[in-house]
C-alpha positions as a Python dict, from the first residue, in 0.01 Angstrom:
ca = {
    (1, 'X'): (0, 0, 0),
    (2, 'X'): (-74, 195, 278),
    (3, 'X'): (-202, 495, 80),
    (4, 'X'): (-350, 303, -161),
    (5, 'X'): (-578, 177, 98),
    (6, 'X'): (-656, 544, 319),
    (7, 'X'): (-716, 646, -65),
    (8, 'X'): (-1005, 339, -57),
    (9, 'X'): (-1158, 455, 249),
    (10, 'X'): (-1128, 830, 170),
    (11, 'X'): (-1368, 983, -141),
    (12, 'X'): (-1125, 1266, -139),
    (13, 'X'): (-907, 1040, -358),
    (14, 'X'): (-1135, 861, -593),
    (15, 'X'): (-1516, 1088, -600),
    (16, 'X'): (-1557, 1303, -904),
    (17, 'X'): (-1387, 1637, -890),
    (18, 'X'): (-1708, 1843, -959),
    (19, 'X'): (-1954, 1643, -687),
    (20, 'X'): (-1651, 1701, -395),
    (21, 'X'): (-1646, 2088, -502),
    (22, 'X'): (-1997, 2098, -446),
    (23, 'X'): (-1987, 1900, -153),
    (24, 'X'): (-1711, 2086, 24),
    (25, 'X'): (-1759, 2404, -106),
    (26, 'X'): (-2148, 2500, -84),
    (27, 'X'): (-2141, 2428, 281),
    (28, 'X'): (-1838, 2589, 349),
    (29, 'X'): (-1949, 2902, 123),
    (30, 'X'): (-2281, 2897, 300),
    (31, 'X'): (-2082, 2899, 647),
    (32, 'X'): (-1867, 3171, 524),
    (33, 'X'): (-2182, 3387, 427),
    (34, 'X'): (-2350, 3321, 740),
    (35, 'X'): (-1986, 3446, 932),
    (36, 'X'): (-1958, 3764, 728),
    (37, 'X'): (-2314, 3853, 799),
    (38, 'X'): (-2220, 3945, 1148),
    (39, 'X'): (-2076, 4234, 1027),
    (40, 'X'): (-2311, 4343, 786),
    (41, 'X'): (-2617, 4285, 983),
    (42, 'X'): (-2467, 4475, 1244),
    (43, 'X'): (-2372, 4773, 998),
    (44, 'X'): (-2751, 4817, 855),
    (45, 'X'): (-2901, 4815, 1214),
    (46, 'X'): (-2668, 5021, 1316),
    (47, 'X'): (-2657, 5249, 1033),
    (48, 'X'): (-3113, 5255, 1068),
    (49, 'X'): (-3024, 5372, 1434),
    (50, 'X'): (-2736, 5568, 1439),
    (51, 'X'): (-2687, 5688, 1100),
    (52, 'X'): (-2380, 5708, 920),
    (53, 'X'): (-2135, 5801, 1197),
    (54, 'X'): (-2246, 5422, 1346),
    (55, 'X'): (-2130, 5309, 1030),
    (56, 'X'): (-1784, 5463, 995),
    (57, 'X'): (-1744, 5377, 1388),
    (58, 'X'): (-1762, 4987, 1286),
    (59, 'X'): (-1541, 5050, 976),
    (60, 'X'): (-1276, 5178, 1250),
    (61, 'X'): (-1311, 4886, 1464),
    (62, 'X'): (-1330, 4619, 1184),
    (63, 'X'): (-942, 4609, 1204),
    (64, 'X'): (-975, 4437, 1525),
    (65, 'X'): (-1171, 4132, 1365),
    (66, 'X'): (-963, 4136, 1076),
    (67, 'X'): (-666, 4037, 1279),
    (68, 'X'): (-850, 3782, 1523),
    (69, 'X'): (-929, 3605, 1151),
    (70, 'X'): (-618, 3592, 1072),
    (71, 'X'): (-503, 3398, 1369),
    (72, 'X'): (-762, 3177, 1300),
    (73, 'X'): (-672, 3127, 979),
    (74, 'X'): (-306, 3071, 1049),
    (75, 'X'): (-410, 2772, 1256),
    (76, 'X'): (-706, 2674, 1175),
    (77, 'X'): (-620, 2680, 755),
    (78, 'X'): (-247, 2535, 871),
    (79, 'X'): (-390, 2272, 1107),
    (80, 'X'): (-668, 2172, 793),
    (81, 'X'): (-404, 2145, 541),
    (82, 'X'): (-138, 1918, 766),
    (83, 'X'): (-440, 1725, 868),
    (84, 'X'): (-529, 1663, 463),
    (85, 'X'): (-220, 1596, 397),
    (86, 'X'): (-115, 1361, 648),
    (87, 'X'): (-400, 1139, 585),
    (88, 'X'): (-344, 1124, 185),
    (89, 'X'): (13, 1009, 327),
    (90, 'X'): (-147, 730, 548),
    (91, 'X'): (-60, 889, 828),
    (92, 'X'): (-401, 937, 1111),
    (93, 'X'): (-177, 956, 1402),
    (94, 'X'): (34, 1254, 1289),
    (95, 'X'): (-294, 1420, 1182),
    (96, 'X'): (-427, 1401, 1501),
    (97, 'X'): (-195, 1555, 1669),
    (98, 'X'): (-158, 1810, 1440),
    (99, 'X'): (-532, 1905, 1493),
    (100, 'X'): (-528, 1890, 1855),
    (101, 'X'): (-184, 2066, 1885),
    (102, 'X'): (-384, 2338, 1644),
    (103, 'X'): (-664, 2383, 1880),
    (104, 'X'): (-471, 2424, 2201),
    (105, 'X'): (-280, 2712, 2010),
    (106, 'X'): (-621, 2836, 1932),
    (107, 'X'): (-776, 2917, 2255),
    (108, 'X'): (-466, 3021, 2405),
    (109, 'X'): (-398, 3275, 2164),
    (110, 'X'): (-807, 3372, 2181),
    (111, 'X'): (-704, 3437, 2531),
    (112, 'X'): (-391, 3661, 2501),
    (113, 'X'): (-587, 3884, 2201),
    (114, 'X'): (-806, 3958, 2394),
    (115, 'X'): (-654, 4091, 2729),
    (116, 'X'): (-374, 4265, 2490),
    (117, 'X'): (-666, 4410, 2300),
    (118, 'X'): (-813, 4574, 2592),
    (119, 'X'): (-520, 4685, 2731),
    (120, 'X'): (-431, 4919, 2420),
    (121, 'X'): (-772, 4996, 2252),
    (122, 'X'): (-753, 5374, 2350),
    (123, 'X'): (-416, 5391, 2149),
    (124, 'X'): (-471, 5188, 1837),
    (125, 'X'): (-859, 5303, 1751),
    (126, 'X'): (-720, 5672, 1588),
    (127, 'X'): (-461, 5457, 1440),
    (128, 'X'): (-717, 5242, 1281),
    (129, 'X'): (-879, 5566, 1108),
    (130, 'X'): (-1117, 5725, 1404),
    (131, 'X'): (-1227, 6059, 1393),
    (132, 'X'): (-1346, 6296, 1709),
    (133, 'X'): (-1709, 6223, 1577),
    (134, 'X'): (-1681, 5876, 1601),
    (135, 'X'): (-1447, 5822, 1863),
    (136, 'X'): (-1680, 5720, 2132),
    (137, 'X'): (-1933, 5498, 1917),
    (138, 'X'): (-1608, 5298, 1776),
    (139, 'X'): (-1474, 5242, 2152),
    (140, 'X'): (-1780, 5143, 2303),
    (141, 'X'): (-1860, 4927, 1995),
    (142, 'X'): (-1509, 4745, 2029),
    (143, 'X'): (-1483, 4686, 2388),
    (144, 'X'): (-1734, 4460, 2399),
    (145, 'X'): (-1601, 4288, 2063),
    (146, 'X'): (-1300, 4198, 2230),
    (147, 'X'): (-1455, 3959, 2453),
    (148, 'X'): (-1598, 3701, 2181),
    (149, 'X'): (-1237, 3713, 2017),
    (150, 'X'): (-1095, 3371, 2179),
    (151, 'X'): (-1461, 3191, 2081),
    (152, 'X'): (-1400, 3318, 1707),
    (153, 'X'): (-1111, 3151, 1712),
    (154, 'X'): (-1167, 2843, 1833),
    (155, 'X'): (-1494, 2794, 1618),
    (156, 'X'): (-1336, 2936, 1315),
    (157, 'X'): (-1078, 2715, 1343),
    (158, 'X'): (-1244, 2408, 1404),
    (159, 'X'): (-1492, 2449, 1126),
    (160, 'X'): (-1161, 2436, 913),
    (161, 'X'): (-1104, 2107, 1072),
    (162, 'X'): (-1452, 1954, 1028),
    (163, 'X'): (-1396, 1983, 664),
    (164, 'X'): (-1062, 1882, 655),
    (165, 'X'): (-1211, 1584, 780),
    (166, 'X'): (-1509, 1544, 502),
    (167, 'X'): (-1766, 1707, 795),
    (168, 'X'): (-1868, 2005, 593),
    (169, 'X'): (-2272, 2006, 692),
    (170, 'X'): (-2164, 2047, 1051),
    (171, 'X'): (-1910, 2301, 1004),
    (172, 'X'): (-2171, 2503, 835),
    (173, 'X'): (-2455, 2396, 1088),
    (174, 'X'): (-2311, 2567, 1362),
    (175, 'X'): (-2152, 2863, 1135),
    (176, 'X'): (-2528, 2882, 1100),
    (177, 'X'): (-2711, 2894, 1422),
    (178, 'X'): (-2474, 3112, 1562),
    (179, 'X'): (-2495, 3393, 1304),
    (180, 'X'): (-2907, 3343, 1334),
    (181, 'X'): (-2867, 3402, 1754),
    (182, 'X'): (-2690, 3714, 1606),
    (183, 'X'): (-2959, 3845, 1338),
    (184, 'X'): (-3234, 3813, 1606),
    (185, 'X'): (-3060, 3992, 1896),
    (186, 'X'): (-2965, 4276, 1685),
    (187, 'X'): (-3276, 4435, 1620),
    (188, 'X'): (-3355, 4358, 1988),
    (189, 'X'): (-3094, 4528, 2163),
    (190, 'X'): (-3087, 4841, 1932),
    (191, 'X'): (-3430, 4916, 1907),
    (192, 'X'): (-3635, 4731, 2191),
    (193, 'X'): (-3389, 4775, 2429),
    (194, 'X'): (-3224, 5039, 2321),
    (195, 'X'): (-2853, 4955, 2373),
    (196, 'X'): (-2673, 5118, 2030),
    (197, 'X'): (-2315, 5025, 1962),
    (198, 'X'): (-2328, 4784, 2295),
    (199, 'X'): (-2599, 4598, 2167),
    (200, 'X'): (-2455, 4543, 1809),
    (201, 'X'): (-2178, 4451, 1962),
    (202, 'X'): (-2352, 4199, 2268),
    (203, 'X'): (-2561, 4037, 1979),
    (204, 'X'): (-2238, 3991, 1804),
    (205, 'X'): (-2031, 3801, 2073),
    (206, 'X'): (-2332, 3599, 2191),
    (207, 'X'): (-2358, 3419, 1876),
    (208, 'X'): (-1999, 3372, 1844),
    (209, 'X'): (-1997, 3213, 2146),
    (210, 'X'): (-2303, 2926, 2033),
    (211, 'X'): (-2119, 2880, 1758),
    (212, 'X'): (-1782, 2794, 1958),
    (213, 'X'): (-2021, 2558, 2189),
    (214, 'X'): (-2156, 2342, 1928),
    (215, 'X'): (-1795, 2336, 1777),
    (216, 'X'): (-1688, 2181, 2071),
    (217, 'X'): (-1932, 1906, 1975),
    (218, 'X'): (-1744, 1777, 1677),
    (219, 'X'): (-1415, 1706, 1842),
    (220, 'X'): (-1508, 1369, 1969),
    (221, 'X'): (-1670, 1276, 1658),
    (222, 'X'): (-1373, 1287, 1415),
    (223, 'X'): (-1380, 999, 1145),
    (224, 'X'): (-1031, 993, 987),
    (225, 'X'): (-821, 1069, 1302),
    (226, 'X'): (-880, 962, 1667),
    (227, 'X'): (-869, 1279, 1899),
    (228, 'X'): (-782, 1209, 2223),
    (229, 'X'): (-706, 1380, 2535),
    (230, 'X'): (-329, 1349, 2465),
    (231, 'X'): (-381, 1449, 2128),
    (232, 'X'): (-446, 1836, 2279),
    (233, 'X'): (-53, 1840, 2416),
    (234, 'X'): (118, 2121, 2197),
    (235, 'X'): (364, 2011, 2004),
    (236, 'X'): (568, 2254, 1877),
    (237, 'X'): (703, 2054, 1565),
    (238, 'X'): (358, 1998, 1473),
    (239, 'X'): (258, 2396, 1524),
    (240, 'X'): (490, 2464, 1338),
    (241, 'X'): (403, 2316, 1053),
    (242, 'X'): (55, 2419, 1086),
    (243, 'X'): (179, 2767, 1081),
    (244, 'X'): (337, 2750, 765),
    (245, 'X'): (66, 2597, 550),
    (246, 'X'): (-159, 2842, 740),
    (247, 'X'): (44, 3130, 660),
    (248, 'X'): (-42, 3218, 319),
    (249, 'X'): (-390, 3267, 444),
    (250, 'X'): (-293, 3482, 729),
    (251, 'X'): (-80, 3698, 572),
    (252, 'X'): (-368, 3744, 320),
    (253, 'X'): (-569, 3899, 625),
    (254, 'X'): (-271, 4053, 787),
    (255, 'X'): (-209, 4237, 476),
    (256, 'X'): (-615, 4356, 458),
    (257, 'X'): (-551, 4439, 808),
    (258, 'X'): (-231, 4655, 700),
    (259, 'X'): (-489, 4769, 396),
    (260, 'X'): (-788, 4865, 627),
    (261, 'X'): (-562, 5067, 833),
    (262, 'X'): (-373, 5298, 562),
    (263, 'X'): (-681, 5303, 386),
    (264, 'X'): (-910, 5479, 630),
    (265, 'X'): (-669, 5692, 738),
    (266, 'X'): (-578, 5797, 343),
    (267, 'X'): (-971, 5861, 332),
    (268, 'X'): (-982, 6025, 630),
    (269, 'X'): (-669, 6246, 501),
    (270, 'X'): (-783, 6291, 180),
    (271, 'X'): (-1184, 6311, 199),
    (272, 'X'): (-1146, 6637, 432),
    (273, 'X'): (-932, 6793, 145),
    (274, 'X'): (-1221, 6738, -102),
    (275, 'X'): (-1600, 6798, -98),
    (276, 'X'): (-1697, 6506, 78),
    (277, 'X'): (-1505, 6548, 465),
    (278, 'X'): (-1334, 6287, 668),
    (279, 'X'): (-1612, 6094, 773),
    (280, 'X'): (-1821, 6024, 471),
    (281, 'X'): (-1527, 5809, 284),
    (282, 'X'): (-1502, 5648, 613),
    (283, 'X'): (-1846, 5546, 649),
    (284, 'X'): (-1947, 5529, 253),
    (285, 'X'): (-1611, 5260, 232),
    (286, 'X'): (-1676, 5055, 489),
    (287, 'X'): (-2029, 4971, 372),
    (288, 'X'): (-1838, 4890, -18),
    (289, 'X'): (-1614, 4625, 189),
    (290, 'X'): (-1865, 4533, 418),
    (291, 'X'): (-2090, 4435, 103),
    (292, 'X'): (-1764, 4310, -116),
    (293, 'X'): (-1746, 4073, 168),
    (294, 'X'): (-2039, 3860, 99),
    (295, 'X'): (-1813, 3802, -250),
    (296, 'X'): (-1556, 3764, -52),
    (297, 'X'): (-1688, 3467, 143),
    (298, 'X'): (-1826, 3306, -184),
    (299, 'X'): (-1442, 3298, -271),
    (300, 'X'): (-1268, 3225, 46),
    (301, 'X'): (-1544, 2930, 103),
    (302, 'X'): (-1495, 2830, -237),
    (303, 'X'): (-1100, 2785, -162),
    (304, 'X'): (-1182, 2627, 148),
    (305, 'X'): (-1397, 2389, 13),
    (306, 'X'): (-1109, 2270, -237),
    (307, 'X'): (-805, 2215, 46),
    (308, 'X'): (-885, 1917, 144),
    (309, 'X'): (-968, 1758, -204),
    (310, 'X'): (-633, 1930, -318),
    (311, 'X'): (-421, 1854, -21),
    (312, 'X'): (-552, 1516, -10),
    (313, 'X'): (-472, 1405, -371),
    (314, 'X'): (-104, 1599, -398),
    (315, 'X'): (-20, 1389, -70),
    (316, 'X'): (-172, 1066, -284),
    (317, 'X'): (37, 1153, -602),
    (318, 'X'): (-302, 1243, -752),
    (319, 'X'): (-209, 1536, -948),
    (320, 'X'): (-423, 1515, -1247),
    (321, 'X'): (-742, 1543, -962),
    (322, 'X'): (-538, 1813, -851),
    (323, 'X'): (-484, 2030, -1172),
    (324, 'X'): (-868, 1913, -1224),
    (325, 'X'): (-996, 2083, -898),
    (326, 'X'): (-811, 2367, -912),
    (327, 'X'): (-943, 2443, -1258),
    (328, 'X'): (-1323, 2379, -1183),
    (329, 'X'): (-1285, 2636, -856),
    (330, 'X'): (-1129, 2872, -1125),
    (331, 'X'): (-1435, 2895, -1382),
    (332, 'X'): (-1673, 2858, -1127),
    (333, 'X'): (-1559, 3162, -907),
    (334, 'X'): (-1509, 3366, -1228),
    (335, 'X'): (-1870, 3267, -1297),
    (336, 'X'): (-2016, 3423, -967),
    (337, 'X'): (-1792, 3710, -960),
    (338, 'X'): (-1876, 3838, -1279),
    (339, 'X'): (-2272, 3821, -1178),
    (340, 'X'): (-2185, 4017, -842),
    (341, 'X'): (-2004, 4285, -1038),
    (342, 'X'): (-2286, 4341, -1242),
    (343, 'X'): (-2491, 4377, -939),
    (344, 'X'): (-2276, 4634, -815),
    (345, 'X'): (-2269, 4820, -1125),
    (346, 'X'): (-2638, 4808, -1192),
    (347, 'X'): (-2780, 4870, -870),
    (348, 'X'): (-2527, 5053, -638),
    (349, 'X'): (-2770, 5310, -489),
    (350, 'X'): (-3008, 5064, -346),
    (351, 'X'): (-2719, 4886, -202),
    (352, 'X'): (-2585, 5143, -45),
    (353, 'X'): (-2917, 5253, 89),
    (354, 'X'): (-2970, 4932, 276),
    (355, 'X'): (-2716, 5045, 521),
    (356, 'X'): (-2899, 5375, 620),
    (357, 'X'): (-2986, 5745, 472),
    (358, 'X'): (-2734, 5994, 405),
    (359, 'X'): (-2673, 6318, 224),
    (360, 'X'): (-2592, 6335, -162),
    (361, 'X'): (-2234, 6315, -92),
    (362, 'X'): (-2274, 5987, 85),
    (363, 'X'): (-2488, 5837, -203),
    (364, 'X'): (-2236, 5968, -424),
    (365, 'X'): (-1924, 5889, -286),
    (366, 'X'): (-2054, 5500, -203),
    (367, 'X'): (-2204, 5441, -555),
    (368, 'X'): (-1819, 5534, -672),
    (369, 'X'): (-1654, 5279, -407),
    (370, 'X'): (-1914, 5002, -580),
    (371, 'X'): (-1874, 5070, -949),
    (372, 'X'): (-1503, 5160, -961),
    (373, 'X'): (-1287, 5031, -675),
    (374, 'X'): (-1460, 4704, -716),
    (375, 'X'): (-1436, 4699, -1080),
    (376, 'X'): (-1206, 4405, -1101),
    (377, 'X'): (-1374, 4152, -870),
    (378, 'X'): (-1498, 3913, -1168),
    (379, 'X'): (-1191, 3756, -1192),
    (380, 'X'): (-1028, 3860, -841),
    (381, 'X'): (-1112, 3507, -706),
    (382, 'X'): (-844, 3364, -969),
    (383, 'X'): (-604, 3544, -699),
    (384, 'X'): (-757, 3417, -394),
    (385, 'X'): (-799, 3046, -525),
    (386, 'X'): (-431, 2996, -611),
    (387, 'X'): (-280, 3111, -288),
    (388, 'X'): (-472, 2873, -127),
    (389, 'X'): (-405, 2588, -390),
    (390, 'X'): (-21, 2629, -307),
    (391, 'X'): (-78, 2647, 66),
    (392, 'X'): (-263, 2312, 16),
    (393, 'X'): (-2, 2127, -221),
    (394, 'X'): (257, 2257, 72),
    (395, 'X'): (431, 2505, -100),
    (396, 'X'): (353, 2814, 148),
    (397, 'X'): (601, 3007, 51),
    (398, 'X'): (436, 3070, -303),
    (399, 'X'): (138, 3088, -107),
    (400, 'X'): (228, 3394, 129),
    (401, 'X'): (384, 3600, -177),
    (402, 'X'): (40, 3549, -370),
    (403, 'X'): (-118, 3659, -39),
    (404, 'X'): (123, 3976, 15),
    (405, 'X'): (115, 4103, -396),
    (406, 'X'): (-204, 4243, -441),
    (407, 'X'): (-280, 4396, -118),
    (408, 'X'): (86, 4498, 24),
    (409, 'X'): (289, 4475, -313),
    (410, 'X'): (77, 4637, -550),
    (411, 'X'): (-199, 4835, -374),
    (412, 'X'): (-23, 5008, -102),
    (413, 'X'): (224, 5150, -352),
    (414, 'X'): (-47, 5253, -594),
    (415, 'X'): (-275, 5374, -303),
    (416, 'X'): (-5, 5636, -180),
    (417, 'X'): (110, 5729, -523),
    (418, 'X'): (-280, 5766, -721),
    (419, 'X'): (-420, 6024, -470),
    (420, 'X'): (-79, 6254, -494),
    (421, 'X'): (-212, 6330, -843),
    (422, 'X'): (-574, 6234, -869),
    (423, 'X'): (-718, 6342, -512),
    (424, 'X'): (-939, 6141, -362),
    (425, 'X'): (-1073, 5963, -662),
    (426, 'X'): (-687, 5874, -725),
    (427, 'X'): (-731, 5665, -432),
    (428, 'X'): (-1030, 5459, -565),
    (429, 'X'): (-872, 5369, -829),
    (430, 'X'): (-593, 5226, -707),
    (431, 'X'): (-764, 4894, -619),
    (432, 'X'): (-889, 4786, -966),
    (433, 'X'): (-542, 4833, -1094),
    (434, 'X'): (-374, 4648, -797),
    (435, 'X'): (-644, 4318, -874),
    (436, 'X'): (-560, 4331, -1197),
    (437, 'X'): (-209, 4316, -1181),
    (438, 'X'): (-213, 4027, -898),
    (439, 'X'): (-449, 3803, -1094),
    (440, 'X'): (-210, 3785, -1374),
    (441, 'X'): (62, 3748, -1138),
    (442, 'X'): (-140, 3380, -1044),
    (443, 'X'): (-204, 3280, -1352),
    (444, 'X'): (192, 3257, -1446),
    (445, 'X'): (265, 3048, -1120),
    (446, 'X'): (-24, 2823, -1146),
    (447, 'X'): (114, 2799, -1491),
    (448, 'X'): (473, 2712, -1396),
    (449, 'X'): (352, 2478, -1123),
    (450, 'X'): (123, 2251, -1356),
    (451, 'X'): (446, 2210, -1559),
    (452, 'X'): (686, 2100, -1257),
    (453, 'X'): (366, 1912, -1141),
    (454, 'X'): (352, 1707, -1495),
    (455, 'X'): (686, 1627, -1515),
    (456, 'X'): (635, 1478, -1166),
    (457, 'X'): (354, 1257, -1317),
    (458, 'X'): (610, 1135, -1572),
    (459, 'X'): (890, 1026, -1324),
    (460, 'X'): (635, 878, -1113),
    (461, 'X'): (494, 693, -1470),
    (462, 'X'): (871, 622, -1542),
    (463, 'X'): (944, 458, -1198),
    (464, 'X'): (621, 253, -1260),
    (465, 'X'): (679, 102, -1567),
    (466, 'X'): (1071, 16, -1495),
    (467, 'X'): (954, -189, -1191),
}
């Protein structure tokens, strides 16, 4: 009775499938955009201003961001996915706390990032791939990024929340403004005033920090769970649950962190044995991610967007809605994957261009990142959208080993193993072969789980009818 009637007061249980996709999803996609064009915006001013040894200082420091994300994402995805679930189980008060719990955890780990950050940035910046030509650019790029690593955080996290608890249009309202604070100071503080990497970076941090402000706005205005002052106590039962239905999403960035790492240093090792030198792959790569991330956000707002319909309904015994919604985010993602590859195969020069001038080698080198190691990313989302779906039906296990197979289990391997006998190009191809071989890998457990999940539906049809 007592889900029947959270299941009356919450669409998530009885709105059609494709009108909560779009509702969830477009803001959350939109947000997601917004976030990832801190980087890039940053990356073409710099890249106008300081050519393309600004740009393969950023793609040294990325790493650092990368793993602040995935923080976030382990409690901010984790804290979203107990707080779905626990109201499709009736349950406010548990979801409450597992939100405020979530949040505490947030700000204090903001907090220790950052000073542990500073403390060992000398060491870990050649480790992340830097070169003696961009040494100096990366460091004074990413001491300043440090400091807006505890407000990322926090306002990643809670915009996780917000649509966990059907606020999507705010999530992606302050997503917003704060990455518009960041477009407009860029230009300022490289070319008015002159500033370089420190005022890419300053831009940066100030509008992470508006966005964490007007995040802070939501909290009182919850409608599904009362948060309250006690409600911010960490509870350590409740973390920890968080944590693993976050984890799958973590790991996901922890392994791209592992990936961003081995990779620029494999360029770096690599490119000065061929024609192109150490810092062209460098630079010419990080511009290929930095633009595979707008795709990227597409997909990870996409699988956002469908938690809390999918974690709502598997707590509510929903499964059909389930199977349903998991389906829809599948053809739709394939959809808008397929146009962006054709993008990047029809017009990778003026793509790459947008980021700055460089030599023939440059042009040459990023045109081959675009077409080829991206190759695959018209169905890649297929990956991406099932290790959330398990995540959100609280199976994270499943979740983390979709996560780790195509960056750590089949990439890595095929990323140290290509270049022995190809060179260079050896290594660019690694990455279509590793997408390939992880998207089939979801497609047989999404397979197997929609058969344990109907023979569910029959015991609980079973049960039914023999009362």
């Amino acid at each position: 009775m007592e889900n029947a009637a959270v299941q009356q007061v919450n669409p998530l249980g009885t709105e059609k499938i494709s009108k909560l996709l779009i509702k969830f999803s477009v803001p959350s996609i939109v947000a997601m955009l917004v976030s990832s064009l801190y980087n890039i915006v940053d990356q073409i001013f710099i890249g106008q201003g300081l050519g393309y040894l600004g740009n393969a200082a950023t793609t040294v420091s990325f790493p650092l961001s990368t793993l602040c994300l995935a923080i976030a994402l382990l409690l901010g995805v984790g804290a979203a996915s107990c707080y779905s679930l626990q109201l499709g189980e009736g349950k406010p008060e548990l979801a409450a706390q597992s939100a405020g719990s979530a949040m505490s955890a947030m700000f204090l780990a903001g907090v220790i990032y950052f000073v542990v950050g500073e403390l060992m940035l000398t060491s870990v910046l050649p480790l992340f791939g830097a070169t003696p030509e961009n040494y100096a650019y990366a460091l004074e790029y990413s001491r300043i990024i440090l400091i807006g690593m505890p407000f990322l955080i926090v306002g990643n996290g809670i915009s996780q929340l917000c649509r966990a608890d059907g606020s999507p249009s705010f999530s992606m309202f302050f997503m917003v403004v704060g990455a518009i604070v960041n477009c407009i100071l860029d230009p300022i503080f490289i070319f008015v005033f002159h500033w370089g990497m420190s005022g890419a970076a300053w831009a940066t941090i100030i509008g992470q920090i508006v966005t964490f402000l007007l995040a802070l706005l939501y909290i009182p205005r919850f409608k599904h769970a009362k948060i309250t002052k006690e409600s911010f106590k960490i509870r350590w039962s409740a973390l920890k649950k968080c944590c693993e239905l976050g984890m799958s999403s973590s790991l996901n960035q922890a392994a791209i962190l592992i990936v961003q790492i081995c990779i620029n240093n494999l360029f770096k090792y690599y490119g000065a044995a061929s024609v192109y030198g150490a810092n062209i792959p460098i630079a010419a790569s990080g511009v290929a991610f930095k633009l595979n991330g707008l795709y990227v956000s597409i997909m990870v707002g996409l699988a956002q967007g469908m938690q809390p319909i999918i974690g709502f309904n598997y707590g509510a015994q929903q499964y059909k809605r389930v199977r349903k919604c998991l389906l829809t985010a599948m053809a739709t993602i394939v959809v808008l994957g397929s146009m962006v590859e054709l993008l990047f195969q029809l017009c990778p020069t003026q793509l790459i261009l947008l980021f700055g001038n460089g030599d023939e080698m440059y042009l040459r080198f990023g045109v081959m990142m675009l077409r080829v190691y991206l190759m695959m990313i018209g169905v890649q989302g297929i990956w991406a959208l099932s290790s959330n779906y398990f995540a959100a039906i609280g199976q994270p296990l499943k979740g983390v080993f979709l996560s780790l197979s195509r960056s750590i289990i089949y990439f890595l391997p095929l990323a140290f193993t290509f270049p022995m006998i190809w060179g260079i190009e050896g290594l660019v191809c690694a990455q279509p072969v590793a997408d390939f071989l992880s998207v089939l890998t979801a497609i047989i457990m999404v397979a197997i789980s929609f058969k344990a999940m109907k023979k569910l539906e029959e015991n609980k049809a079973h049960i039914e009818n023999a009362a």
